[in-house]
C-alpha positions, 0 to 999 in steps of 0.5 A: 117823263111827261116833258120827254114824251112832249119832246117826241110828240113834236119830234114824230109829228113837226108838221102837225103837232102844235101843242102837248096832248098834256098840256104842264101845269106848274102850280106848285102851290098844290103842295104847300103847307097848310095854315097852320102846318101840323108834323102829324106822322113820324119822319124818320128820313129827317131824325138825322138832321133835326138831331144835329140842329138841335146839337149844333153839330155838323150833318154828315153825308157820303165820304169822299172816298173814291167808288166805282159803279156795278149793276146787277141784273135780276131776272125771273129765275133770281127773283123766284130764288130770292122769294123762297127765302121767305116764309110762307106767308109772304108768298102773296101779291102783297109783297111786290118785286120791288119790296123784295129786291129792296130789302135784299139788297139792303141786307146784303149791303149791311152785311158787306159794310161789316157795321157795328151791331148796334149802328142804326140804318136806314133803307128810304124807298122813294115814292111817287104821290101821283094818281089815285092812290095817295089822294092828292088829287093832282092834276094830270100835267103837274110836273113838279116833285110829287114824292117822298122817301119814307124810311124803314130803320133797324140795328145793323146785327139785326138786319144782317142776322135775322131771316130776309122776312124781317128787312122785308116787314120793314120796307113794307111798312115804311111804304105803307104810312104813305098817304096823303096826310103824311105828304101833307105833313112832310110839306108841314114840317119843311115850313116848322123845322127850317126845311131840313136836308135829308141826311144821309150816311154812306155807312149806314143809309141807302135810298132806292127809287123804282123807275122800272114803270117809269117809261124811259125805256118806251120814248121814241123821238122816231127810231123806235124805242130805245135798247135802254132808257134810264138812270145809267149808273148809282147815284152816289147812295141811290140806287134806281131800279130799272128794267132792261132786257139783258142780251148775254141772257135774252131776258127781261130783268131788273137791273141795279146799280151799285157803288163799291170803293177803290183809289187813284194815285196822283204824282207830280214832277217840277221841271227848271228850264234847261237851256239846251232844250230850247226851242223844244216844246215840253208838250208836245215832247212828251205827246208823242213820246207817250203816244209810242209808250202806249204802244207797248202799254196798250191796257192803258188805254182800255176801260175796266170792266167789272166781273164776278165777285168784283173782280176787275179786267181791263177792255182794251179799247184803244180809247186812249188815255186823257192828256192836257195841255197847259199854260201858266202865266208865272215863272216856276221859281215863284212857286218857292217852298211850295214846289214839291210836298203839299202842293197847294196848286194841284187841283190847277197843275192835274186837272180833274176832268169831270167824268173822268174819275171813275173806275169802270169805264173811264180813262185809266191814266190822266196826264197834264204837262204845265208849261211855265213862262220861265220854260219849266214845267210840270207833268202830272199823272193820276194812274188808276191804282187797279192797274199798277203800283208805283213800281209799275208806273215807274217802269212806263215813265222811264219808257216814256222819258226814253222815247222823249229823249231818243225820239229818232232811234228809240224803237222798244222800250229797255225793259220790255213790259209784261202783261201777264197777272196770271202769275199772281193768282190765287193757288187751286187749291186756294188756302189762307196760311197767314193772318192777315189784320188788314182784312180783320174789319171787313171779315169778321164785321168789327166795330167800325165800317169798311169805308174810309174818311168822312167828310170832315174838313182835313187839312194838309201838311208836310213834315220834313226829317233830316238827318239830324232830326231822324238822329233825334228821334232813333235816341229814344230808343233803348240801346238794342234798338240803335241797329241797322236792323231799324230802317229809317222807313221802320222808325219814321214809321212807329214815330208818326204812328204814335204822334198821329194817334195821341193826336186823335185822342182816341179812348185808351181800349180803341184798336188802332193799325198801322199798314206798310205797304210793302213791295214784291218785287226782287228776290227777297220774297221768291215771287220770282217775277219777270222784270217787265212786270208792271201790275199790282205786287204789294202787299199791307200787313197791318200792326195792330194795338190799343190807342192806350198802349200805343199813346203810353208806351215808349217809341220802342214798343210801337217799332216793334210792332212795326218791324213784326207786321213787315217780317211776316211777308213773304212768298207765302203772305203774297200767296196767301192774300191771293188766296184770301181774295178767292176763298173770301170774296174778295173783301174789301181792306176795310180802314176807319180813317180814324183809327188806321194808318196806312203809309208807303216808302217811296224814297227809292221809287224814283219819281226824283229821277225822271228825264224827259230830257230837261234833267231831273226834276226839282221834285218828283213823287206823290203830292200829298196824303191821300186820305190816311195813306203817307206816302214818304218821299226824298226831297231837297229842302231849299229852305235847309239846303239838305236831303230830307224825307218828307211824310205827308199827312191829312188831319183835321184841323185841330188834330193836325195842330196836336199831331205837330205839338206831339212829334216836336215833342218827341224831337226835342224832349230829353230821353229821360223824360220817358 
């Protein structure tokens, strides 16, 4: 601030002004560390970290999980309601707006991450160490950092049980031992302890900074001041209080901002160069033939926008969508057995564009069309999973692969698209008719958390199954098993569910689940959907059992569990889960990537059969695993010359080298060694 308000005193007065009215001192040495340091005050931001030092293991930070930003506004009306949650002896001065916002927000955030009881948590308010108050005695132009994060700590079952007086206490007391011997001992202990990293979990750890005296709301390079000034979004695990005066409610307000967990969808098709398109340029082929889909599939080109109770729309802005032309210097038969599962070139062939892998507010489809010097070429496309499912995406690839290849007489699209989610909303009255395992974590607060992966380093890998090999595995099965009633999907499926888990070593009463995602469409269910559909109909029913069932047991009993989790769906399940979403507030599917599994039949999608014009694609589909989610996918192996299904998997390291040593044991071992 104190640089910015140097900035517009230069930019009110350029013919008058000549130097800063605060002149900027930069002398960190203010802030060193005595001689000798001395830790004199506990530091319990920093336990984490030193914890891990002294064990030799890895620090562990926000998962990669992909989140989308919510503010939430607090006007006086909301704070008076908050406060009266308190007993009578908080009512005073000494419990500021930003202590009480602070503690309940970090209460509700426990309770909605439905953590374990007895997990730690923590809450660092950020505190600024300039003026008076804290007794550095700085001088007013220093502009280095002059804060510290202090940190308030409990068990998740008691911050979300106990009354909000109790968050309350503690976020006032981590921000009462701030004074100038503890800023002291904080520079003290980076000299002592290495200058550890502040640790955080984005399970269990929150930070909040109050910049609603900041100032950033007050600059004024001439036009006034602005209609905001601030921190525009969550930082990852921060949040920043601001003020802001709201103009849906005409009022001045503290706003927060927030971050929630949603994901995108990647796929990719290889193209040869076919001899009767030459001199057509793929690029500009499929531009335009895109640019005239989108006419038609004009929410595409909107922003999300994020109501009530988490509940997305679509703003249809006409932004567009974002699309990328590219040049590979290579022919596409150089790639070899990497076209296609696994691809090792993704992050080149669909580029992430930075800022545009948000949710709300940010482009909801991102394409790249890759030009090779052999004339091939990729396409790529990452869709906003809040707008479609695969079935829905395929249906606006076939309108764009239609206008590319009829680019004269094609005027509307073969299967006209239908907007219209109405048809899958909740009932009035909603009720919930079916068990739904999915959402089990995130209702009844379980043992594990609502986010998913961690941040530990995962590896990918492809595992393909012929017919000789899905032969293989379908002998394990007792006789009554050998059946069509067994679909391959259903039988790949339990196999990879029991390799994965005897991989992960998982203690024998763990609960562990398998999702298969499961389609809505057609008549089988009686949704009766019109054929233009395009939005989100699947549904996730989740088989569950214990890790030492599942790793002991024959294959049988894992297809079992498999074949009954997909049997309960029908038209009420879909029903259901629309009606779960309302009466519960819309919960979010709560996975620990080190227990659940999620996968996903794509081998009929047609991602495979997508024409531009230059015929189908060598592969099409899905890329890779995202996360714990297998998307199974049909592919011609070239190296056997034979139609595969390829299930794509991200482990661990060492995991995946044991998930690899389980699954050819399960190929290759005699039946009678079960």
């Amino acid at each position: 601030m104190q640089f910015l308000n140097t900035i517009t005193e230069f930019a009110q007065q350029p013919q008058t002004k000549i130097t800063p009215s605060v002149p900027p001192i930069w002398q960190r040495h203010l802030l060193s560390a005595r001689q000798p340091p001395s830790i004199t005050c506990p530091h319990h931001e920093y336990d984490q970290a030193l914890a891990r030092a002294a064990t030799a293991t890895t620090t562990t930070t926000a998962n990669e999980t992909t989140t989308i930003n919510s503010s939430f506004f607090f006007g006086p009306k909301e704070i008076r309601a908050i406060r009266n949650h308190l007993p009578h002896h908080h009512h005073s001065t000494t419990a500021s707006t930003f202590e009480l916002l602070t503690a309940c927000i970090w209460k509700c955030r426990t309770r909605a991450l439905c953590l374990a009881p007895d997990k730690i948590v923590h809450i660092s308010c950020v505190v600024n160490g300039r003026g008076n108050k804290h007794g550095l005695n700085l001088p007013p132009g220093y502009y280095g950092n002059v804060i510290t994060f202090p940190t308030a700590m409990t068990k998740a079952g008691m911050l979300s049980m106990l009354p909000l007086g109790y968050a309350l206490e503690l976020v006032k007391k981590a921000k009462a031992q701030v004074k100038e011997e503890y800023l002291r001992s904080v520079a003290d202990l980076m000299v002592i302890k290495g200058r550890s990293s502040y640790t955080l979990e984005a399970n269990k750890d929150y930070i909040v900074s109050d910049t609603t005296r900041a100032g950033f709301d007050k600059v004024d390079f001439g036009w006034g001041k602005p209609v905001f000034g601030g921190v525009p979004r969550a930082i990852s695990l921060i949040s920043v209080f601001a003020r802001f005066r709201d103009i849906r409610g005409g009022e001045d307000g503290i706003v927060m901002t927030k971050k929630v967990f949603v994901f995108k969808l990647p796929v990719i098709m290889f193209y040869k160069n076919n001899p009767s398109m030459e001199g057509k340029d793929p690029v500009s082929v499929i531009r335009e033939a895109l640019a005239k889909a989108l006419v038609f599939y004009y929410p595409f080109a909107g922003r999300l926008v994020e109501g009530p109770n988490r509940k997305l729309s679509v703003d249809c802005t006409a932004e567009g969508v974002l699309f990328i032309e590219a040049d590979a210097n290579v022919e596409i038969d150089w790639l070899g057995d990497t076209i296609g599962p696994g691809c090792p070139y993704l992050e080149e062939l669909l580029y992430d564009v930075p800022g545009s892998d948000g949710i709300v507010g940010c482009p909801l489809l991102l394409i790249q069309v890759t030009r090779f010097s052999c004339g091939g070429f990729t396409f790529a496309i990452r869709l906003n999973h809040t707008m479609s499912d695969g079935s829905g995406l395929m249906q606006f690839l076939n309108t764009i692969a239609e206008f590319a290849q009829q680019p004269q007489t094609k005027i509307t699209p073969s299967v006209p698209p239908i907007w219209q989610r109405h048809l899958l909303s909740a009932r009035q009255p909603p009720s919930i008719t079916c068990p739904h395992h999915e959402y089990d974590q995130a209702l009844a607060g379980a043992a594990t958390t609502t986010t998913t992966a961690n941040k530990t380093t995962t590896i990918n890998r492809s595992f393909f199954f012929g017919a000789k090999v899905i032969r293989a595995i379908r002998n394990h099965l007792p006789h009554h098993h050998h059946s069509t009633t067994a679909t391959t999907f259903e039988l790949l499926t339990a196999c990879v569910w029991q390799c994965r888990t005897r991989a992960l070593c998982l203690a024998p009463d763990e609960t562990v689940r398998v999702s298969c995602i499961v389609n809505g469409r057609g008549n089988k269910y009686g949704l009766n959907l019109p054929p233009g559909y395009y939005g989100n109909v699947f549904t996730y029913p989740a088989a569950m059992t214990k890790a030492g069932m599942l790793s002991m047991l024959p294959l049988g009993y894992a297809l079992e569990l498999v074949k009954k989790a997909k049997a309960q769906v029908s038209e009420e399940y879909f029903r259901s889960v629309a009606d779960l979403m309302v009466i519960k507030g819309r919960p979010l599917y709560s996975l620990d990537a080190n227990k659940d599994y999620m996968v996903s039949d794509t081998t009929r999608a047609g991602f495979d059969k997508v024409d531009f014009g230059w015929g189908m694609p060598v592969f099409g589909g899905v890329p890779r695993a995202i996360s714990f989610i297998s998307a199974f996918a049909r592919f011609r192996d070239i190296r056997g010359g034979e139609d595969v299904i390829v299930v794509p998997m991200s482990l661990p390291e060492s995991v995946m080298d044991r998930f690899e040593q389980e699954l050819k044991k399960m190929i290759h071992k005699p039946i009678s060694m079960l």
